[in-house]
N, C-alpha and C positions, 0 to 999 in steps of 0.2 A: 489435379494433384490429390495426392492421400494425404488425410491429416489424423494426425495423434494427439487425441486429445486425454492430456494427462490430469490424472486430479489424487495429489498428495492428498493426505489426510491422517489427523489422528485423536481419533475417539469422536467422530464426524458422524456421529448415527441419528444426533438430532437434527440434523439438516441433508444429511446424503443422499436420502431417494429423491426430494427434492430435486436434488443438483444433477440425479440420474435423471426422471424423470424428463425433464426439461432438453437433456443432451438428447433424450433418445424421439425427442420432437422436432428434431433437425430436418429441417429441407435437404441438405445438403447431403449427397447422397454417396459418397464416398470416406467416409470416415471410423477410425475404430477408437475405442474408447479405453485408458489403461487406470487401473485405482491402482496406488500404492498405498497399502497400510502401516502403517509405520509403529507397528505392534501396539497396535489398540487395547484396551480394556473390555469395549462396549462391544455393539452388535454389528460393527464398523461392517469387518471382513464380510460376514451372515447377509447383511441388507446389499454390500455391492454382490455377490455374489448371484443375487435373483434377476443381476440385469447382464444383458450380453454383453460384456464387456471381461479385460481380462482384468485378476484381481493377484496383485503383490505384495508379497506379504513380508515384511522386515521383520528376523529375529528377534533385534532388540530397536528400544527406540533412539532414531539416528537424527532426526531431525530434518524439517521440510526442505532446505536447502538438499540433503543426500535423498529423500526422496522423491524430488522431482526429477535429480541425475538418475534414478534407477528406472523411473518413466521411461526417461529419453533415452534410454541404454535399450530395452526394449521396443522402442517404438519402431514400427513399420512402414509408417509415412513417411513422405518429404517434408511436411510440417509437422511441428511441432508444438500444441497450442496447449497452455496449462492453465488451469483455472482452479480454484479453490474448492472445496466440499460444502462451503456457506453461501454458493455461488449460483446464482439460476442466471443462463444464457434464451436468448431469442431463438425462435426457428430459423431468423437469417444467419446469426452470426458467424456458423460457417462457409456460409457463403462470402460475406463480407469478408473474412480471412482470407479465401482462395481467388475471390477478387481483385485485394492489393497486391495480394504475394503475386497474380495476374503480368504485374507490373518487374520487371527483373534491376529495375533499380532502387527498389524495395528487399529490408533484408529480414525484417519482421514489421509485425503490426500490435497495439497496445490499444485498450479500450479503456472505458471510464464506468465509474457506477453510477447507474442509474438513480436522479434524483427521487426516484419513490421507494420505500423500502416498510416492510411491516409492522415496523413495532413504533409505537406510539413515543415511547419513553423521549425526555428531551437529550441525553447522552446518547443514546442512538440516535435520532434524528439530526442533532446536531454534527455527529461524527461522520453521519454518510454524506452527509450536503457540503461538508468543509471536504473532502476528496472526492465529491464531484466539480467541487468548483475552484479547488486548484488544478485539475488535472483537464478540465473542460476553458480552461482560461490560455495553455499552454498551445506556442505554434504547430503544424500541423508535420514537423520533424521533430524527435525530441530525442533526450540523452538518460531514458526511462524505462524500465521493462517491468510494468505494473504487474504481476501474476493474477490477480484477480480475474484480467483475463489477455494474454499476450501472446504470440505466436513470434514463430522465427522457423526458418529455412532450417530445418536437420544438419546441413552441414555448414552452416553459419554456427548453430549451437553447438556442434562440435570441435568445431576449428578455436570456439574461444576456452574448450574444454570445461564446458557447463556453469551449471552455480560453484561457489567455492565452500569445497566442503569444510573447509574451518568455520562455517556459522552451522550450528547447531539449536533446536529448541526449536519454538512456532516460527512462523513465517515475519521477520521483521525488517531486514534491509537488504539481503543476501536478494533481493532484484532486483533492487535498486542499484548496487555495487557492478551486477553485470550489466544494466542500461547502459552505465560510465563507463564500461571495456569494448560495450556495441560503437557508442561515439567515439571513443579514443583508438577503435580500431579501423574506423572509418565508414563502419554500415551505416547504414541507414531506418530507423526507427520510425513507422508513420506511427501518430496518433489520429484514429480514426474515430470520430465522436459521433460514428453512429454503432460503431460499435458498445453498445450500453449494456450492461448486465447487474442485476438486484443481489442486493448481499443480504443476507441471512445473519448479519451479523448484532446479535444484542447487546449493548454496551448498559451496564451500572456507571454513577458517577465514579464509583473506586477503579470498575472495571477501564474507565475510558481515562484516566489519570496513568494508572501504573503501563496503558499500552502507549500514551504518547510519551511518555519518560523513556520505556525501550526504545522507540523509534525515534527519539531529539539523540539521546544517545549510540546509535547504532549511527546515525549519521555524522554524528560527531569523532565517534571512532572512524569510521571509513575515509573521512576527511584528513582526519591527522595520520592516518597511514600512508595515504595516498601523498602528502608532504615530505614527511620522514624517511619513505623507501623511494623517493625521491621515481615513485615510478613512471612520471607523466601522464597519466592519467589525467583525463577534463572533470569536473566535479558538477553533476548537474544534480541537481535535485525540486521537485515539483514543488517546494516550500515559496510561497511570495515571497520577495526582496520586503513587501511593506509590514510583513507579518518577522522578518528577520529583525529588520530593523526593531519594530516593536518589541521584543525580549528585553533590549538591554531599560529599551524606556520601562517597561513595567516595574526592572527593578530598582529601576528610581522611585518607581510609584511606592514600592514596596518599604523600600528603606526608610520613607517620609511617612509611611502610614506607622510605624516602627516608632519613630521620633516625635510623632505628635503629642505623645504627656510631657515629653520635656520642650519643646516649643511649636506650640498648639499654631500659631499662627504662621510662620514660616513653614513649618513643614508642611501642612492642612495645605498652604496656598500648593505647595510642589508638589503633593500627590492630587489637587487638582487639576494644576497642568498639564502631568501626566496621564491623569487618564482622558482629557479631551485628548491629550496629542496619541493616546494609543486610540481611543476612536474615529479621529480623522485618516487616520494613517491607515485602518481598516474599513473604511464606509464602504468602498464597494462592496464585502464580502459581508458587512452588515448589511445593507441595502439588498440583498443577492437574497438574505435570509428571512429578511422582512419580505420581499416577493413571492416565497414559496411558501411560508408558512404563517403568515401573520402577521400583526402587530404583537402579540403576547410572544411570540417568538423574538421578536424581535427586540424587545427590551430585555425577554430570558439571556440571550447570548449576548446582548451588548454589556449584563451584569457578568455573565461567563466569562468573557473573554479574558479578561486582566489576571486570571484564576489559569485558564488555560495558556498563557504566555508563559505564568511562573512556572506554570509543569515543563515547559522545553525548555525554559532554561535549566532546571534541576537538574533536564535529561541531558543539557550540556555540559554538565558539570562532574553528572553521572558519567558520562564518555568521558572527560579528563581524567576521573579519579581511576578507573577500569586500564584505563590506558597507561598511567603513572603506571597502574598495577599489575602489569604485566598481561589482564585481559585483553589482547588486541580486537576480539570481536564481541 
């Protein structure tokens, strides 16, 4: 089978030959490769243009959701596999695409990022290991279409009529929301964990706050849509049930850390309940961290975490008030 291998982007020039680079080390010997630029600033269009591959160029900026449909609208292949511009794939991994898809009661295939990534920083490192190790924990069907790195049958991604161009802006949920229309339409989704691919992605503390606030909130909208337009849709999402549960306990923690100058003793005791019971509720995903990367790591995220609950709840709250506000996406 031919695969089209699509890679949105925009303003993607500090990691894009990379991400060429990498595609064009493919084993796999039947594939073409499509950039959408989505009117970049930088040297975006300039740097894909040096590699064989075809380069599309958006007027104005549309957003990754409309340019991965303009990928797919162009693509040649019977697959369809899109992956990021921050993204270095394996010489196998197209194999391993044309391998499942092999299988006809397969209707795409989704991969996970690789626990090794280049940047030192604890907000990177921490951000790539917590979606490797939700998405690496997940049965070997799922109700996900991770774009980092995912494939699907050409006329399966047609038939559900692509991403949904009401999301606009960077890449946040708009993959999530079509994983939910692949399960609620009856395909079939593998998650294939050998399928691994390394993100390019640098995360600041600011930087990795303000992305999981979009993304608590992107799910939180997609959620209450999917109730309200009473569409039936199934609602899956790669977040742990122990990590959900955790939100509301942190803001108990919160509120009692809040209240401690007016009664230092009750409340002290209830924001130390809460934070054993948000670290038990998380061990394994501490424990998981402590195995990759240390002890110093390990106490860094176990102080993190209570810091990182309060940003998904925010970003839930951010989706109420967005949604109250007539922003549905």
């Amino acid at each position: 089978m031919k695969i089209s291998v699509i890679i949105p982007t925009y303003n993607g020039a500090a990691t894009l030959r990379q991400c060429l680079e990498a595609v064009c080390r493919s084993e796999y010997p039947d594939y073409e490769v499509i950039v959408v630029d989505d009117c970049s600033t930088d040297a975006t269009p300039q740097i894909a243009a040096a590699f064989p591959c075809r380069v599309i160029c958006h007027d104005v900026n549309r957003g990754a959701a409309v340019a991965k449909n303009t990928g797919a609208a162009a693509a040649l292949g019977d697959v369809v596999f899109f992956i990021d511009s921050d993204v270095l794939i394996r010489p196998d991994t197209l194999s391993i695409v044309a391998e499942d898809l092999a299988d006809p009661t397969v209707d795409a295939v989704v991969g996970l990022l690789d626990k090794e990534m280049p940047y030192p920083e604890f907000a990177s490192q921490f951000k790539n290991l917590w979606m490797h190790y939700t998405y690496a924990r997940l049965p070997e069907f799922v109700g996900v279409f991770y774009t980092s790195a995912a494939a699907a049958r050409k006329s399966v991604f047609q038939a559900l009529g692509g991403f949904d161009p009401h999301y606009t802006g960077p890449s946040v949920t708009e993959d999530i929301e079509l994983g939910m229309r692949l399960l609620s339409a009856g395909y079939r989704v593998r998650l294939d964990k050998r399928l691994q691919v390394v993100h390019l992605k640098r995360y600041s503390l600011p930087g990795l706050i303000l992305t999981d606030i979009a993304r608590s909130a992107g799910l939180t909208k997609t959620l209450i849509r999917n109730k309200l337009e009473r569409t039936g849709r199934k609602y899956y999402a790669s977040v742990p049930w122990f990590f959900q549960l955790s939100v509301p306990v942190s803001a108990v923690m919160l509120l009692a850390l809040i209240l401690i100058p007016i009664w230092p003793g009750a409340a002290g005791a209830v924001a130390a309940a809460a934070l054993a019971a948000i670290w038990a509720l998380n061990a394994p995903f501490l424990a998981f961290l402590g195995r990759a990367r240390g002890a110093r790591f390990f106490v860094q995220s176990a102080a993190f975490l209570p810091v990182n609950l309060w940003v998904s709840g925010i970003g839930v709250l951010k989706g109420i008030w967005d949604f109250v506000g007539g922003r549905r996406y």
